[in-house]
C-alpha positions as CSV (number, residue, x, y, z in Angstrom):
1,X,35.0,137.6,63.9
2,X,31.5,137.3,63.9
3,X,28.4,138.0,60.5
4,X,28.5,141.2,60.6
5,X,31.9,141.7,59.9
6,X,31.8,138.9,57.4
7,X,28.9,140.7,55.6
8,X,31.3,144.0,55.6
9,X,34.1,142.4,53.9
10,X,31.1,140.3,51.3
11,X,29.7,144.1,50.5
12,X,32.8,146.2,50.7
13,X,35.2,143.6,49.4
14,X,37.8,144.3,52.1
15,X,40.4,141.5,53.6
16,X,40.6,140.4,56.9
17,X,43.2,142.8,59.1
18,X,46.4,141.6,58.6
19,X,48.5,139.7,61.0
20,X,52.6,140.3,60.9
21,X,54.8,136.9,60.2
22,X,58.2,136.7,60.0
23,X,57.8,133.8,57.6
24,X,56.0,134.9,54.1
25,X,53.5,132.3,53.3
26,X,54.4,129.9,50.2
27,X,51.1,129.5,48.4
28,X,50.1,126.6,46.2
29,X,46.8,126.5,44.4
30,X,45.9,123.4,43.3
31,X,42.6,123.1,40.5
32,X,41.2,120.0,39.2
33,X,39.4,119.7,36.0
34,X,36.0,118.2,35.9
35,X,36.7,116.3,39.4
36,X,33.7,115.2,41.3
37,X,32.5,115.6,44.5
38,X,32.9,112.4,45.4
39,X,35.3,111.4,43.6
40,X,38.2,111.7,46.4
41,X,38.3,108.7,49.0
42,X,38.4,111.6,51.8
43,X,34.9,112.3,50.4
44,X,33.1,108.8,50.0
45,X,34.5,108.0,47.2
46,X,35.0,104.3,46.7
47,X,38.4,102.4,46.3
48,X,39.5,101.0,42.7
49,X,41.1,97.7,41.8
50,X,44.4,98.9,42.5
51,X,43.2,100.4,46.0
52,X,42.6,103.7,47.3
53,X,42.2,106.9,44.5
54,X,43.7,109.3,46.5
55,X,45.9,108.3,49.0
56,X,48.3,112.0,48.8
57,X,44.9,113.9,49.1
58,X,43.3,112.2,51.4
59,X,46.0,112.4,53.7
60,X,46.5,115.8,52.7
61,X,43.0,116.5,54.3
62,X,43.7,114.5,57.4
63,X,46.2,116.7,58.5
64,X,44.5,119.6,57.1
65,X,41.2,120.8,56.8
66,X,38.2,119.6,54.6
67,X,35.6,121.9,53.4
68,X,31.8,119.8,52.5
69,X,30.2,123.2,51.3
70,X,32.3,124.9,49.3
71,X,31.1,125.6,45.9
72,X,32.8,126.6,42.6
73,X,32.1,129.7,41.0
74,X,30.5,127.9,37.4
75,X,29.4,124.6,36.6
76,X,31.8,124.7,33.3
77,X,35.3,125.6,33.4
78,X,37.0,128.9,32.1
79,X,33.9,131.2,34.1
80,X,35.1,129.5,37.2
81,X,39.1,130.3,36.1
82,X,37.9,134.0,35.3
83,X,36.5,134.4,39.1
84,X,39.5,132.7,41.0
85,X,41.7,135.0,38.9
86,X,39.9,138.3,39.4
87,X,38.7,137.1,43.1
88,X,34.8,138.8,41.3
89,X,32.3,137.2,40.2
90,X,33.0,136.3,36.8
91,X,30.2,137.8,35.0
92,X,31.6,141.2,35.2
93,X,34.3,139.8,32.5
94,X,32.9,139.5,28.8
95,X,35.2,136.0,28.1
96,X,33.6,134.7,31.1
97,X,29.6,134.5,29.7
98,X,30.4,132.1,27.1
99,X,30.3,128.3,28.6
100,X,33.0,127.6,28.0
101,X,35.5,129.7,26.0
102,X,36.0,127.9,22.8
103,X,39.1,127.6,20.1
104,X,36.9,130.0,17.8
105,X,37.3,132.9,19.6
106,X,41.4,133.0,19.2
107,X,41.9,136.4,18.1
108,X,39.2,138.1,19.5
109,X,40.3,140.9,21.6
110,X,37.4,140.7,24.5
111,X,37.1,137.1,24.8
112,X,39.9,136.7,27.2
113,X,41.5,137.8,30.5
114,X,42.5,141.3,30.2
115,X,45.8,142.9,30.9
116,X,45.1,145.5,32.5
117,X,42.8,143.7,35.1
118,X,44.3,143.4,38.6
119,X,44.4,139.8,39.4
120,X,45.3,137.1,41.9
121,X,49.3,136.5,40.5
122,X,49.7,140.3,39.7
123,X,48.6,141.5,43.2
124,X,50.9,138.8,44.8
125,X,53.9,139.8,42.4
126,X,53.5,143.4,43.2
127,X,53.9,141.9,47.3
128,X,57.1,140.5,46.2
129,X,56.3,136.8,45.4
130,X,57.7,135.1,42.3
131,X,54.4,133.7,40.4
132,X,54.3,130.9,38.4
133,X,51.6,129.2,36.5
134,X,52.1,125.1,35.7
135,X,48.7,123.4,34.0
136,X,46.5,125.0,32.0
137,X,45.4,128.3,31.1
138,X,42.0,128.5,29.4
139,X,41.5,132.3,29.7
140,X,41.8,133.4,26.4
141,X,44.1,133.4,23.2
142,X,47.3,135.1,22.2
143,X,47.7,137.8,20.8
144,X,45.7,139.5,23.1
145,X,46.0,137.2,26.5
146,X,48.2,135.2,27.8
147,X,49.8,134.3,31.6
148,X,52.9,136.6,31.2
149,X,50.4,139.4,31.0
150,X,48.1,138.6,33.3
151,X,50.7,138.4,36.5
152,X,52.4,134.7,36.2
153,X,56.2,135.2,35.8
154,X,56.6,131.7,34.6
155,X,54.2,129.3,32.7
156,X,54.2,125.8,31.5
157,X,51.2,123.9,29.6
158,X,48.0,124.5,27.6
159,X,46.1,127.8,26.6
160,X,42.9,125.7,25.7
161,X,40.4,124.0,27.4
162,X,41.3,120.6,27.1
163,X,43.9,118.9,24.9
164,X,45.1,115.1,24.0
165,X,47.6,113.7,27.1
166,X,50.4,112.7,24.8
167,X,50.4,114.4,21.6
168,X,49.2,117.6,23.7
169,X,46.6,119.3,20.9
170,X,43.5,120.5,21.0
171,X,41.7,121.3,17.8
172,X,44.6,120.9,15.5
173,X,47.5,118.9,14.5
174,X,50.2,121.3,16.6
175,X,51.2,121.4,20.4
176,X,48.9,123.4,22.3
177,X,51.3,123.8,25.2
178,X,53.5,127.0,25.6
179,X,56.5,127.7,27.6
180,X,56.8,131.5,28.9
181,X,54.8,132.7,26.3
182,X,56.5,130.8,23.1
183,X,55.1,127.5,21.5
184,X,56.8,124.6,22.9
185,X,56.7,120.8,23.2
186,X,58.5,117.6,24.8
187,X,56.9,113.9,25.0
188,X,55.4,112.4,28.3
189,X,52.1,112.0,29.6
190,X,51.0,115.8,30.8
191,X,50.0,115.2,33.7
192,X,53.2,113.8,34.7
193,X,55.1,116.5,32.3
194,X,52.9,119.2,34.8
195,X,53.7,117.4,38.2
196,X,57.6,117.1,37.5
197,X,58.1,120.7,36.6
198,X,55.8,121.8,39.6
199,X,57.9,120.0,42.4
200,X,61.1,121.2,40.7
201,X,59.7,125.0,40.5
202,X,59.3,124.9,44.6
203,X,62.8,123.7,44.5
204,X,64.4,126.1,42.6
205,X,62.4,128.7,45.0
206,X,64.1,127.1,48.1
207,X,67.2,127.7,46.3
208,X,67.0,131.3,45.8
209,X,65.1,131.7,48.2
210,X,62.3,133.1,47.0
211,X,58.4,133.4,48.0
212,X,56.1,131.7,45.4
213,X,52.8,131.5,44.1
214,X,52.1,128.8,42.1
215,X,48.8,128.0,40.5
216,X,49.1,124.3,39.7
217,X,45.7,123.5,37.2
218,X,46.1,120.0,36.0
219,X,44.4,118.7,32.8
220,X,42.9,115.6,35.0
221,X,40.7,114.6,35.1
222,X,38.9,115.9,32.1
223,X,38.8,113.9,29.0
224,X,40.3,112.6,26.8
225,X,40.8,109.1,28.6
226,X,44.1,108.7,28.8
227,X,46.8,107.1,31.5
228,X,50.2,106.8,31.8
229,X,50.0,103.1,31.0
230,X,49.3,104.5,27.2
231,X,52.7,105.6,26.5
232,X,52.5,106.8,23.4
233,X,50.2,109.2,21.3
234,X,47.1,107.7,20.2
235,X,46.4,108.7,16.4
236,X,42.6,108.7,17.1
237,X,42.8,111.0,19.7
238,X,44.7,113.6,18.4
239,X,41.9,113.8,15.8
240,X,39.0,114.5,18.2
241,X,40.2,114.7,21.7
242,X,36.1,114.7,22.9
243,X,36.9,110.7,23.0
244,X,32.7,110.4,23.2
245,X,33.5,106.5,22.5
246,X,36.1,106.1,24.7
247,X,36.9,105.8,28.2
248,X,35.2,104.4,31.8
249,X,35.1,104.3,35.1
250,X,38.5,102.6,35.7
251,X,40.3,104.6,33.3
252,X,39.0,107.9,34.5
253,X,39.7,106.8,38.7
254,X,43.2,106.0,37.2
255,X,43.7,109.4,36.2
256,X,42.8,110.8,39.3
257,X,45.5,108.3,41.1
258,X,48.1,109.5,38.5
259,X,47.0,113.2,39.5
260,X,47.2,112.4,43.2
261,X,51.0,111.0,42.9
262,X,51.9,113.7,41.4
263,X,50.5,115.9,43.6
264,X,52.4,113.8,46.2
265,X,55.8,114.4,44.1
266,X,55.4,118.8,44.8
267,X,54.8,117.6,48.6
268,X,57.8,115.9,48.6
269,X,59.6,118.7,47.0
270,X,58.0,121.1,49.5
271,X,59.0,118.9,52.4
272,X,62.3,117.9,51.3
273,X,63.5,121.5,50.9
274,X,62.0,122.8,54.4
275,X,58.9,124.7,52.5
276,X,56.0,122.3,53.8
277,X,54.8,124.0,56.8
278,X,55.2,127.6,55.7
279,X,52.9,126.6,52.7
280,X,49.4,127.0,52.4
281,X,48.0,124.5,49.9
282,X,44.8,124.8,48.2
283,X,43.0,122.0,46.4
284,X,39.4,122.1,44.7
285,X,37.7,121.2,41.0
286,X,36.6,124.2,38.3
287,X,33.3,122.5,38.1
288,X,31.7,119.5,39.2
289,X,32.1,116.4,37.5
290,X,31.5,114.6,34.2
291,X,30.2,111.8,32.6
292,X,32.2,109.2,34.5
293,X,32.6,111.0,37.6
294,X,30.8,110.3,41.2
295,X,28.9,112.8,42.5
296,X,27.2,111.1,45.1
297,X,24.7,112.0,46.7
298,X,24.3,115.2,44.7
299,X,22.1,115.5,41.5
300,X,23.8,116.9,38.3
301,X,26.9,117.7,36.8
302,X,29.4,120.2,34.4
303,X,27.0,122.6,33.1
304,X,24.0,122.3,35.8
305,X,23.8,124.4,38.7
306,X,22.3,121.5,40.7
307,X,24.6,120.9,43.5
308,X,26.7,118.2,41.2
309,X,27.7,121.1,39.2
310,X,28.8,123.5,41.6
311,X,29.4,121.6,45.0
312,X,33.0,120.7,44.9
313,X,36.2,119.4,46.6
314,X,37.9,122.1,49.0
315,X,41.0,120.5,50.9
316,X,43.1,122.8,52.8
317,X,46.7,122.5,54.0
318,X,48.7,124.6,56.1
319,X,50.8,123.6,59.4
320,X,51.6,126.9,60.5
321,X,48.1,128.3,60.0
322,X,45.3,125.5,60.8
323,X,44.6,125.6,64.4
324,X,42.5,122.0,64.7
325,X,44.2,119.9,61.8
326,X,42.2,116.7,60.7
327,X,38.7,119.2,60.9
328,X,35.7,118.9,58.8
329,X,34.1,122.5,57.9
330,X,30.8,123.4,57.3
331,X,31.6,126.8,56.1
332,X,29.7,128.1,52.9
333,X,32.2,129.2,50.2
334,X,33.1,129.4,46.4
335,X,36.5,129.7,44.7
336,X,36.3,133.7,44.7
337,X,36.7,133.4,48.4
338,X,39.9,131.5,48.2
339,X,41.3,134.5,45.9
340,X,40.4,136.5,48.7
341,X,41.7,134.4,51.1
342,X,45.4,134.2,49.8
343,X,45.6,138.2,49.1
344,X,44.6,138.3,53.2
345,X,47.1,136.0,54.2
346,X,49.8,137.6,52.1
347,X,48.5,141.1,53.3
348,X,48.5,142.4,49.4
349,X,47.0,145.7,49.1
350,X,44.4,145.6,46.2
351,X,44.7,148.3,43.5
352,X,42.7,152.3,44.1
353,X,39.1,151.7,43.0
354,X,39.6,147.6,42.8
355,X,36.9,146.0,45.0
356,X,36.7,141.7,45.9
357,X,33.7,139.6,45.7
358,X,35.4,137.2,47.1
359,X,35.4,137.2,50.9
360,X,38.6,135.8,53.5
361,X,38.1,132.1,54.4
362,X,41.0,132.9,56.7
363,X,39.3,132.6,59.9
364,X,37.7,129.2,59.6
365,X,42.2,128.1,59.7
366,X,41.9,129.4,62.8
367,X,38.3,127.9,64.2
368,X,36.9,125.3,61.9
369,X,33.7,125.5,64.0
370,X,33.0,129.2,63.8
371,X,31.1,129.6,60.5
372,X,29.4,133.2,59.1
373,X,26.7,133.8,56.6
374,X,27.8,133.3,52.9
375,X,25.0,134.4,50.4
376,X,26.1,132.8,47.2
377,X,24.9,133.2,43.8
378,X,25.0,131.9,40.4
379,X,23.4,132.2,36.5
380,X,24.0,130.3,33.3
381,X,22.9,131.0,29.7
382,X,22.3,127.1,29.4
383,X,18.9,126.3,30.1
384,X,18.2,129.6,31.8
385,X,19.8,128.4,35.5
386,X,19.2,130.2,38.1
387,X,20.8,129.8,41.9
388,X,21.1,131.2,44.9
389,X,22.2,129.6,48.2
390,X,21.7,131.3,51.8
391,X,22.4,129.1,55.0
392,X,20.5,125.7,54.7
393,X,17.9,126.8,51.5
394,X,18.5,127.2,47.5
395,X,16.4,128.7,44.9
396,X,17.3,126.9,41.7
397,X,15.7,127.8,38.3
398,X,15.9,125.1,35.2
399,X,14.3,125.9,32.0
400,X,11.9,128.4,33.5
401,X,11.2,125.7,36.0
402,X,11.6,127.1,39.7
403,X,12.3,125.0,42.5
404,X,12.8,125.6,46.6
405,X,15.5,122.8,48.2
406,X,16.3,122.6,52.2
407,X,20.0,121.2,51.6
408,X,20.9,120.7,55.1
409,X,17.7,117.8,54.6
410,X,17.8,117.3,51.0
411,X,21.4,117.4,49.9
412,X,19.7,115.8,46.7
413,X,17.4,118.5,45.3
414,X,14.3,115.9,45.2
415,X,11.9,117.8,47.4
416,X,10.7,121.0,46.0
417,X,9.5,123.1,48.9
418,X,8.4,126.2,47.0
419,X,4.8,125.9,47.4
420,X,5.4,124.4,51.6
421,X,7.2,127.6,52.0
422,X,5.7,130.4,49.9
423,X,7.4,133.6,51.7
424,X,11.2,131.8,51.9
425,X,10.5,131.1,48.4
426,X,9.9,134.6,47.2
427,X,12.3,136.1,49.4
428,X,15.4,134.2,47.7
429,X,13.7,134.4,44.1
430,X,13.8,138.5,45.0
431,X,17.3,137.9,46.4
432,X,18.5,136.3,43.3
433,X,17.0,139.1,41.1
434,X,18.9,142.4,43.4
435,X,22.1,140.4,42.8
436,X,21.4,139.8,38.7
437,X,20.7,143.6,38.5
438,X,23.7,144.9,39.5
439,X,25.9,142.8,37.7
440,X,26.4,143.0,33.5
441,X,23.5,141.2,31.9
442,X,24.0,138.3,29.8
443,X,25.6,139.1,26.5
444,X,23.1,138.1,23.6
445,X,26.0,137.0,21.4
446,X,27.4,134.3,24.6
447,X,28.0,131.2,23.2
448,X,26.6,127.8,24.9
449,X,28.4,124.6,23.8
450,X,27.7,121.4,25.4
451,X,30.5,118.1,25.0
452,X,27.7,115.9,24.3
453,X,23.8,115.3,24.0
454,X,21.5,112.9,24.3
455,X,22.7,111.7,20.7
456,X,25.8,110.2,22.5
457,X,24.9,108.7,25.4
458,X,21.8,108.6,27.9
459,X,21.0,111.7,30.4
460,X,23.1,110.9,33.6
């Protein structure tokens, strides 16, 4: 399919035509939290004491496909969740300007995901698929939002952003995790607690024999620094689960390991039970990483829309549907795309009047090589950012500061070309300007909140 069809779909919002299967396609969507871009061995990350940090995902990539310019849709978590739900950018959802949503806005009915919003679990239910949610939520509070209403038929683990590993709160002294909607608790380390029930929900769909969709958003590995070696609730934790003295590179390359054997437990489950190769598998981060993660060779991190903010993991699975397994792809894409992607391969109909930002990443499965045009852009309250990437060049704003970068020569962001290339860098400043004006401004009343400042620890 060639740009100009690409640009169709990116304007329109339309899916790829569908393709008749006698198999339905299992899907499971796998989001990291906070995980850096190279923070996987399968993208330069380096090995720990106790060897290699991702063994399951690496391999899972090997016999796959990895993406090297795939972007997510914010630099700070719940935006990005808003956009992979709705498959739109997420500025057209009020919940999704503040950065991030916060525990004071339980209650509030328009700081959340909306009910009557089609979204990526509702359209696939409505195609027949049993749904499921396992990991967290983070798209606003009850009474007003919640999974259930939102499309997931089944849900296990926390509404907030981030919660303790053990004792599994967030801002207060009671479990944060939820079972279908009701309040619920059990001990274990969550991202073990996540993993188990994960690999036995695709077996109890091989034995009814039912099509899933399940969105598996692990915790890890976003603080609090905890492992499974712990064992038990740490008192200090529960009362600020920031952890801003705890922590460190070990612990935080051990939670990755702990994610990636888990991970390794629902592959397992999907093999042993016949569903591996009729499953596509999805793995990428919300954002970019944090304070302990490696990000090499990219500048930045959660919260900046330098490429360590936004650049991010995409590994892609599928036997049945990746024609050159073990490929690298250049292809330019953001989590939106991967909403769109799914509803394509499922051949879901979208709602009358609902229209994608996202656009269909399915035919890079098919030729890893054959790569379109992907305008992509991006804004956040925090220090006035600013991006916009087209082909090789970004425009980048900081803090009123404006700034040119050739990518495909300066993967880094250290050589401003703005003033070298005057007419490039006005024509994707006035790019970046179109796309702001037709989407909702940012609120006046949207909330910044930062984990930390230079009060607690040097600027990375």
């Amino acid at each position: 399919m060639g740009s100009n069809a690409c640009a169709c779909w990116r304007i329109r919002g339309h899916l790829a035509p569908p393709e008749r299967h006698l198999q339905m396609t299992h899907f499971l969507f796998i989001v990291a939290d906070d995980l850096g871009y190279a923070d996987l061995g399968c993208y330069g990350g380096r090995e720990d004491d106790f060897g290699s940090v991702s063994p399951l995902l690496d391999r899972l990539a090997a016999q796959g496909l990895k993406y090297v310019n795939g972007y997510s849709n914010s630099p700070v978590c719940s935006p990005t969740r808003f956009a992979l739900m709705t498959g739109r950018y997420q500025y057209w959802v009020r919940g999704a300007s503040e950065e991030p949503l916060l525990g004071s806005t339980r209650g509030h009915p328009e700081m959340g995901l909306h009910a009557d919003l089609p979204t990526l679990p509702s359209m696939l239910k409505a195609q027949g698929y049993h749904t499921a949610l396992i990991g967290k939520w983070h798209l606003g509070f009850r009474p007003h939002f919640g999974p259930e209403k939102s499309g997931y038929m089944h849900h296990f683990g926390p509404m907030s952003g981030g919660v303790s590993y053990y004792g599994h709160t967030a801002r207060g002294p009671d479990s944060d995790l939820e079972l279908d909607g009701q309040p619920y608790d059990e001990p274990g380390y969550l991202t073990d607690l996540i993993s188990r029930r994960a690999a036995q929900y695709v077996r109890d769909r091989a034995a009814q024999g039912q099509n899933f969709f399940l969105s598996l958003h692990y915790t890890a590995p976003h603080w609090p620094w905890e492992t499974r070696a712990q064992g038990q609730i740490n008192p200090e934790i529960v009362k600020d689960i920031m952890h801003l003295d705890g922590g460190n590179v070990e612990t935080y390359r051990t939670m990755i390991r702990e994610m990636d054997e888990g991970i390794g437990w629902v592959v397992e489950a999907l093999r042993e039970t016949g569903q591996l190769d009729d499953t596509l598998i999805i793995f990428t981060s919300d954002n970019g990483g944090e304070r302990f993660s490696d990000n090499w060779p990219l500048v930045g991190g959660k919260m900046d829309l330098t490429e360590g903010g936004i650049r991010v993991p995409y590994i892609v699975h599928w036997p049945k549907g990746i024609a050159q397994p073990g490929s690298v792809c250049t292809q330019h894409c953001m989590t939106m795309d991967w909403t769109a992607t799914v509803l394509d391969i499922a051949q879901a109909q979208l709602p009358a009047g609902h229209a994608l930002d996202g656009v269909s990443m399915r035919s890079t499965m098919q030729d890893a090589q054959k790569t379109f045009e992907r305008p992509m852009f991006w804004r956040m309250k925090y220090k006035q950012q600013r991006a916009h990437r087209d082909g090789d060049w970004k425009y980048l704003q900081v803090d009123g500061h404006e700034y040119l970068f050739n990518l495909s020569e300066d993967a880094r962001e250290r050589a401003n070309q703005a003033h070298r290339q005057p007419d490039k860098f006005k024509a994707m400043r006035a790019a970046w300007l179109e796309w702001n004006a037709q989407v909702p401004p940012v609120p006046e009343d949207a909330r910044v909140d930062v984990a930390y400042t230079l009060r607690d620890m040097p600027a990375r």
